[in-house]
Steps between C-alpha positions, in 0.01 A plus 500: 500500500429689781780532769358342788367267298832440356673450853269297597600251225865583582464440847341121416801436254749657761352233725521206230883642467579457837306141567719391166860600655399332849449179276769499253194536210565694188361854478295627256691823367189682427448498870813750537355824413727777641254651830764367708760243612296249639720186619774567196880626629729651300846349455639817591270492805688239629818520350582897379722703781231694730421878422462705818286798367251536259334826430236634252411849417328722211210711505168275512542135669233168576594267780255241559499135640387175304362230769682153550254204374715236588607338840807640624546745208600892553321742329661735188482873573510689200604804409416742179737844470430778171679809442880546586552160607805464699614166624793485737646167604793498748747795294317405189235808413296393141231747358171397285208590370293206684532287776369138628595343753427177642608430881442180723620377828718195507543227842834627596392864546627636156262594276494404073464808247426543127479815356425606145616835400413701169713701278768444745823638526779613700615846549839498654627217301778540275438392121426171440496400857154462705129424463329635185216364303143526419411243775697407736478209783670508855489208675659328850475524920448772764678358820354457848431870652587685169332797392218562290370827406261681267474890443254656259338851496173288472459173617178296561498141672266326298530367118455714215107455404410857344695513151486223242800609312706433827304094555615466193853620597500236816358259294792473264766525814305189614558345168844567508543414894287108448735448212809535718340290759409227275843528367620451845315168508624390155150523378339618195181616347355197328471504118158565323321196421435432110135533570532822606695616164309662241544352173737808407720417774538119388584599188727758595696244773484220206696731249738652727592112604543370097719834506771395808497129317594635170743744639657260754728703716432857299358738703134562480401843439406629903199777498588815618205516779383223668180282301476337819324594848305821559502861411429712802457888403417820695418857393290835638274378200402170357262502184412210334401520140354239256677527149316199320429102491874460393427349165681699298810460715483848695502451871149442637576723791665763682599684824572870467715570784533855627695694781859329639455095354669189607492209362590120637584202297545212783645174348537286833546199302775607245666756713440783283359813646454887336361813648442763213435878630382782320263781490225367306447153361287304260469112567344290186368166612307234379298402823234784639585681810292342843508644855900572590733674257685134424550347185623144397817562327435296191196720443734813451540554117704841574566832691545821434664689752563939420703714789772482666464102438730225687497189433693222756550140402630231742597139419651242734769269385503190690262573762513786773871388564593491122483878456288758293536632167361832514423724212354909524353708243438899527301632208207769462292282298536122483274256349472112549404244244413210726350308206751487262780539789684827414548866634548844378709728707492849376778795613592185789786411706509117502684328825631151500654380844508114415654262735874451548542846257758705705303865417177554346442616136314839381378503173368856375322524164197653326321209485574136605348215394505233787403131277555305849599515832828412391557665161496915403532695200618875504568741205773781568528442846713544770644197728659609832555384863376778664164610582638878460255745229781600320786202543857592512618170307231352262533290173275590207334250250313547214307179578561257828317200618548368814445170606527249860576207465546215822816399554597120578698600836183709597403894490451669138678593265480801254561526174492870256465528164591834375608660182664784431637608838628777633641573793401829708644685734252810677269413176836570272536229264899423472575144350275314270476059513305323161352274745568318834329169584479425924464536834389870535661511866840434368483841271828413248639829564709495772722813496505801284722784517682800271824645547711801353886526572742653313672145457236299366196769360156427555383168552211297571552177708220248555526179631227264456365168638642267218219230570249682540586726229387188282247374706637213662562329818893523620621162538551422962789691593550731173479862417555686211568881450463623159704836473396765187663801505510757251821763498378808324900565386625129454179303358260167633653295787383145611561265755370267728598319849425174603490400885421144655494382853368191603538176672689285198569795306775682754499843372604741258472777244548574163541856380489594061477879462600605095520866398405537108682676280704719757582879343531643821810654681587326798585701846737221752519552877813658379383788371618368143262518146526249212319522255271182370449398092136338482641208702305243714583454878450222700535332855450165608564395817368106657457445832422168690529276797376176596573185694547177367396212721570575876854580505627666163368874349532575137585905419519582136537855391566678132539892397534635169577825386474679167790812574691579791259834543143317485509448911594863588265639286198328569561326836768686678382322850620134353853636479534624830270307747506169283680206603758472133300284219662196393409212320539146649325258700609338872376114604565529892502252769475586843449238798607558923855449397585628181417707147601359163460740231525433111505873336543596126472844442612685141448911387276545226639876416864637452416780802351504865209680565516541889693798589676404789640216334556726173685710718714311749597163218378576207447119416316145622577221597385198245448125686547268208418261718600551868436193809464629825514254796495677862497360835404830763606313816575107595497385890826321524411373862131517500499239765828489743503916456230630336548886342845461599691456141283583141639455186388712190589506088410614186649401224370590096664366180370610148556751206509869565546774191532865527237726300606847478275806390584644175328815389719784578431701810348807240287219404411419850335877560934661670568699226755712688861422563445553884138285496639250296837465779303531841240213376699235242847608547520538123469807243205594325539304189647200676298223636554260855584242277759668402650574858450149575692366225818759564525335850512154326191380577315309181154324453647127461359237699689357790502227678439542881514228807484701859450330816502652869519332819445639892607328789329686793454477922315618770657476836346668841783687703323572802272831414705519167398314182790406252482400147770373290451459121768385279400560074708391216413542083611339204424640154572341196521668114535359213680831411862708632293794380857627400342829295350639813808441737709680210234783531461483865849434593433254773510162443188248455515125450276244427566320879395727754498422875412714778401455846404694845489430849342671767328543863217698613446569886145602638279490794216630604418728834093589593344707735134609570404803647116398599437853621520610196113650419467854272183510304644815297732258347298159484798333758376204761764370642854508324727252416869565389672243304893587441715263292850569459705309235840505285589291175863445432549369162789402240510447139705418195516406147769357248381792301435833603177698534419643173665278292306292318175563282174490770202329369336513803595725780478198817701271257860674354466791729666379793658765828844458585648594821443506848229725683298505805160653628392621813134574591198547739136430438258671707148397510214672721180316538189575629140349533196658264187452449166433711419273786490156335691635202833551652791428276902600512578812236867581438510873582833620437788267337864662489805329347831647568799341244841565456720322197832501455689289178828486310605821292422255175210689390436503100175740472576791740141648339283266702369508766637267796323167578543185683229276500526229834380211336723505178802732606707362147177698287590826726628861390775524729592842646549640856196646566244554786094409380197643795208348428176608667135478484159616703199413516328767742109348416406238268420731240851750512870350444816693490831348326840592429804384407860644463818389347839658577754414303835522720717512259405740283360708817188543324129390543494244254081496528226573706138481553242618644130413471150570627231328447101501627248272385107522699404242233313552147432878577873657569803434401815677553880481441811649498826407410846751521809303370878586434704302253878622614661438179306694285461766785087470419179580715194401424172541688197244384183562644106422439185473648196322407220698715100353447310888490168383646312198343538612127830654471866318536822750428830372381854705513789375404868667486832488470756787628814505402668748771824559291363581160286729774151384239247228552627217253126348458157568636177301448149667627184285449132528636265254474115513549261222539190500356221182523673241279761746383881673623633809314810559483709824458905449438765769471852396469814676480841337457791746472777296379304347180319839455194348519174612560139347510150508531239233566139384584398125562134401538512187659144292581462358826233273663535276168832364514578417844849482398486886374337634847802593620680852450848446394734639815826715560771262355326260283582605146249467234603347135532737279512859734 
């Protein structure tokens, strides 16, 4: 049709459109063709925030006007931009290879805009984040008086008229542009009338509906380009050749399309759309070629497409606002199979982006075979998540079909099929899978990494999604890790861990790692070797919390342990920053006013595995069972004198049982006399056990009852605040423990009674200095908060301190004597932060204490405490304690502490520490302390520092300034890759001997759990 012909006719439909909205009639869709707005408005017209500039620029650029046909209407100006496209909106700058635009004046002043851009994309933005595609629409408001601009080296005011390739160009914008307008409208493109069906198409539309009633809910098979709509196609040259009346089957006809070629498959009814791009193109069709390059899309029996061919594929899920599934395909020489619905990709890299899928898919092969829009087949290819050449993560298959499939909850899902994986790192192959059944985007591997130390060889560790490993869906609120690991020196090791977390479920873990057949020679954190005979090693350790109804929590826990050595030599970190395993479970109760707690807890190994407690005890504590009933803190007078008299007790009554450790201390990795007598207290072939038992301790059960009461005040003095407390204890045995007061030489019983009164004095004096303004040290205004106080406090006991067996330190460990403590708290306040945004930061906090107690001290070795709240649990000694701490910025603190023990005229400890911490890209600390006793120094220090956007460096040491040596050093650098971190480990530890080497490979972007670099401090299992 000619073109003023053809806006002639627009013009009269414009006009029908216009007379129908004035009336409230319905609108015939075909009437909305895409020239220009006519009487529609966007939503985001009316509703999006306003944009205040708009600019276009490239090198060639149309601006022309269409005319308003109806009463009252604006007219559209539109606008057509080639060659180096660059949109800027506001601070947003997006390049393309094409622009339209569409631009009309609104009532209030503002104006409306839609703009289509080609091959957009945006060049700033980080990865994954900004606007990308093959077509792109930009929609929404200019305000009253904003700017709109247009730059081009050439730019003519009228419509393009002069090249057909570009009407053909506007013509498909227009396409695109009425479809979004109709959409607007909630209107679509009425379906074609029976009688206009060939007798081909009713068949075709009969069969395909016998096939969804046999198949019921199945999924029909969906055609990879649209059969639907039209086919618009431009080229330098357009042939059209006759091939034969069809009979035999071969195509009747074809276009030979030469030069750059683009191809358009426009399904406005189904929502499918495809744009195919190569350098030439042959299109075989069953209808002959009239007047425009257009085709009906049913007519197209296939393509052949040779050059730099790619082919885009769009389908909307649930409308516009559902979401599109989008799908890419890069290959030199593709060819479609319209009839028969299949594809043959040769030396292509197949893209899936579905819905909902939280990174998109590569597939690299040979050749792939695409049977649907939603099924492929590949031979030795290559799955990855990166569009890199040469990936630095990829997983292998001898054969892999991928499939989407919709999911109930909306979006689509993926599902692989590959055999015989392997998994590549920099095209290396490394690990090898028989098959893996699943959601490609959760890639089973999860962490890979070798090692080589001198205390465990070479090893391989890999940890693996355990679901996904066998191509299931976890369960809500599970996770499994399967862990394979194989020791070149001590054999196959497997394990697995089990985390939940979920509303219903509390949470938990469950850890199983078993070494096979152990030959190895194990190297302790004590330097120590002992040897291993083909034995298996295990650890076990359960994990879980959860509430019960509103007011009680369940916690269950269980540990297992195969030898005394299987900890320290394959997870040193569980002895030392590990919480001690037990085995047990707790039922609390907890309301406003009170905690019951019913506890059993029992010791499933004849040694303790946490080295602190190895090392101070030697032994646990078993709860056979044990009833604990506490109230923290009882108003006496909440009404007549409220906060004026509070009550508190605690009282238990149950079984308790000693279980001491019995492999010697050789055993335990102190092989020499003096190792063996600075840790257990024992010689080298002796065990704790046996310790325990010469002070007259045993492992029978006894029956304990312990209740404590408080009786405490608060009374205001004027300025001064004064509060009495009166405590008294009974604890009852079933038991004179008469074998451990023989050893001891103090008396126990099985009565005891002690009890403690005492008064603490504060108050409180504040002044503000609101002068106070130095930018150089963030300070606005300054508030100084002193608060003097002293504690005088008394107890006794009708046996003395030490003398009977402690099974647990608050309980049978009770201070004698009197003492007394002086001190001052300083606090210095200012105001930070930004107009608005002000809020109160503690900038310097001083405490100043001085304690003074009765000569009755039994441990002289430790260091002096008193502890204000429960002065009967204290370390008594006269001793002074400074306390201080800065915080300069928000980002640098300073703290210290020192302990001087005045009796011994010694500092008993101190501490010193640094830290700075500008969020996830540095991190640094340092840490000098003194431990008087032992007359040690030690200086920890580490910094986590992000090098740039790939590179994060990790030191770690420990000085120890006696020995004049560093005691252990860690040095790691990690480098992230798309989807991947390396990792580079050295570690030295001086006091085992130990030395080690190791690489992780660790994929990101898949996992969003895994996307995280493990930090200074946070110990990994296993290293």
């Amino acid at each position: 049709m000619h073109r003023s012909r053809a806006r002639l006719v627009l013009g009269w439909l414009l006009t029908q459109t216009g007379v129908c909205l004035a009336q409230g009639t319905p609108i015939d869709p075909l009437a909305i063709t895409g020239d220009g707005f006519g009487p529609v408005r966007l939503e985001t017209a009316l509703t999006g925030r306003a944009v205040e500039d708009l600019t276009f620029a490239g090198q060639r650029a149309w601006a022309w006007e269409t005319r308003a046909f109806g009463l009252g209407e604006s007219p559209t100006r539109r606008v057509l931009v080639e060659g180096d496209v660059r949109l800027t909106i506001g601070t947003l700058e997006v390049r393309a290879d094409r622009l339209h635009a569409w631009v009309q004046p609104l009532a209030d002043g503002g104006q409306q805009f839609y703009i289509l851009l080609e091959e957009a994309r945006t060049p700033t933005g980080a990865a994954g984040v900004g606007i990308a595609g093959p077509l792109v629409p930009i929609e929404g408001r200019l305000a009253p008086g904003s700017r709109l601009s247009l730059s081009a080296i050439v730019a003519e005011r009228q419509a393009p008229s002069d090249d057909r390739d570009r009407l053909r160009v506007l013509a498909a914008a227009e396409a695109v542009f009425a479809d979004r307008l109709r959409s607007s409208l909630g209107l679509a493109l009425p379906e074609p009338l029976a009688a206009d069906l060939s007798q081909e198409d009713e068949a075709l539309r009969s069969v395909l509906a016998l096939a969804r009633q046999r198949l019921g809910t199945m999924d029909v098979r969906e055609p990879i380009l649209p059969l639907r709509g039209r086919v618009h196609f431009s080229a330098s040259g357009v042939d059209q050749v006759r091939l034969g009346d069809g009979l035999d089957g071969t195509p009747p006809y074809a276009v030979v399309l030469r030069g750059p070629v683009t191809i358009q498959f426009e399904d406005t009814l189904g929502g499918r759309r495809a744009q195919l791009t190569a350098q030439h193109a042959v299109v075989f069709h069953k209808a002959e070629l009239v007047g425009t390059p257009r085709l009906d899309a049913g007519d197209v029996l296939g393509i052949y497409l040779e050059g730099d061919v790619v082919a885009d594929v769009e389908r909307e899920r649930g409308g516009r606002a559902g979401g599109v599934d989008r799908y890419r395909v890069r290959s030199p020489r593709v060819y479609y199979d319209l009839a028969n619905d299949r594809a043959v990709l040769l030396e292509a890299v197949f893209r899936a982006e579905p819905l909902g899928s939280p990174v998109p898919i590569y597939i690299r092969a040979q050749e792939i075979r695409q049977e649907s829009l939603r099924e492929v087949h590949a031979r030795d290819a290559r799955l990855t998540t990166t569009g890199f050449f040469r990936p630095h993560l990829a997983l292998g298959a001898s054969s892999l079909t991928l499939r989407f499939e919709d999911r109930a909850t909306g979006g689509t899902r993926m599902v692989a099929d590959a055999r015989h994986i392997t998994a590549r790192a920099a095209g290396v192959p490394f690990l090898y899978w028989p098959i893996y059944v699943g959601d490609p985007t959760q890639i089973p591997l999860r962490n890979v990494g070798f090692e080589t130390s001198n205390r465990n060889g070479e090893v391989i560790r890999t940890t693996w999604d355990g679901f996904a490993l066998v191509g299931a869906s976890p369960p809500s609120g599970f996770d499994l890790d399967i862990l394979i690991d194989a020791y070149f020196r001590r054999g196959p090791a497997l394990g697995g861990e089990l985390r939940w977390d979920g509303d219903g479920l509390g949470r938990g873990n469950l850890l199983v790692y078993n070494v096979l057949n152990d030959t190895h020679r194990d190297l302790l954190p004590t330097g120590a070797r002992i040897d291993r005979d083909s034995e298996n090693r295990t650890v076990a350790l359960l994990e879980h919390i959860g509430k019960v109804g509103r007011h009680w929590t369940l916690r269950a826990e269980g540990s297992w342990f195969s030898d005394e050595n299987v900890v320290g030599a394959f997870f040193p970190s569980l002895a030392v920053n590990r919480r001690e395993p037990a085995t047990g479970a707790s039922l609390q109760r907890i309301d406003d006013a009170s905690m019951l707690l019913l506890s059993v807890q029992a010791q499933t190994n004849d040694f303790v595995v946490s080295d602190y407690q190895l090392r101070s005890r030697g032994l646990v504590t078993e709860r056979l069972p044990e009833v604990r009933y506490v109230r923290p803190g009882d108003d006496l007078f909440p009404e007549a004198a409220p906060g004026m008299f509070t009550y508190a007790s605690d009282s238990r009554v149950g079984q308790v049982r000693f279980r001491f450790t019995e492999p010697s201390a050789a055993e335990l990795g102190f092989t020499t006399v003096g190792r063996a007598q600075a840790a257990l207290g024992v010689l080298p072939g002796q065990s704790p056990g046996d310790r325990l038992r010469a002070q007259g301790l045993d492992e029978s059960a006894v029956f304990r009852f312990d209740t404590k009461h408080e009786l405490s005040g608060q009374f205001e003095l004027g300025a001064v605040r004064a509060q009495p407390f009166v405590t008294g204890r009974v604890t009852a045995y079933d038991d004179d423990f008469d074998d451990f007061s023989a050893a001891s030489g103090r008396d126990a019983d099985s009565l005891v009674a002690s009890g403690a009164a005492g008064v603490r004095f504060s108050t409180q004096l504040t002044r503000v200095y609101d002068g106070v303004d130095v930018p150089a040290l963030d300070l606005y205004r300054l508030r100084h908060v002193i608060e003097p106080s002293v504690t005088l406090w008394y107890g006794d006991s009708t046996v003395a301190q030490g003398a009977m067996p402690v099974y647990d330190e608050h309980v049978e460990n009770f201070a004698r004597g009197p003492a007394v403590r002086f001190g001052v708290d300083q606090t210095f306040q200012t105001m930070r932060g930004s107009v608005g945004g002000y809020e109160s930061v503690d900038v310097l906090r001083l405490s100043t204490h001085a304690i003074f107690a009765s000569d009755d001290r039994p441990d002289g070795d430790r260091t002096p405490r008193f502890f204000d709240a429960y002065p009967e649990r204290s370390q008594f000694g006269d001793a002074l304690d400074f306390e201080a701490a800065w915080r300069p910025t928000d980002a640098f603190g300073v703290t210290g502490q020192l302990v001087y023990d005045l009796e011994a005229s010694r500092t008993a400890e101190s501490v010193l520490g640094v830290e700075i911490d500008q969020g996830p890209d540095v991190r640094l600390f340092a840490e000098l302390r003194r431990i008087g006793f032992s007359n040690d120094t030690f200086i920890n220090a580490g910094v986590d520092y992000k090098l740039g956007d790939r590179y994060t460096l990790g030191v770690l040491g420990v000085y120890n300034q006696r020995a004049g040596d560093f005691q252990s050093a860690t040095f790691r650098l990690a480098r992230e890759i798309p989807h991947l971190i390396v990792t580079g480990r050295l570690t030295y530890n001086d006091i085992s001997g130990e030395t080690s080497l190791g690489f992780d490979l660790q994929p990101t972007g898949i996992d969003p759990r895994q996307q995280q670099i493990d930090r200074l401090g946070r110990a990994s299992l296993g290293f």
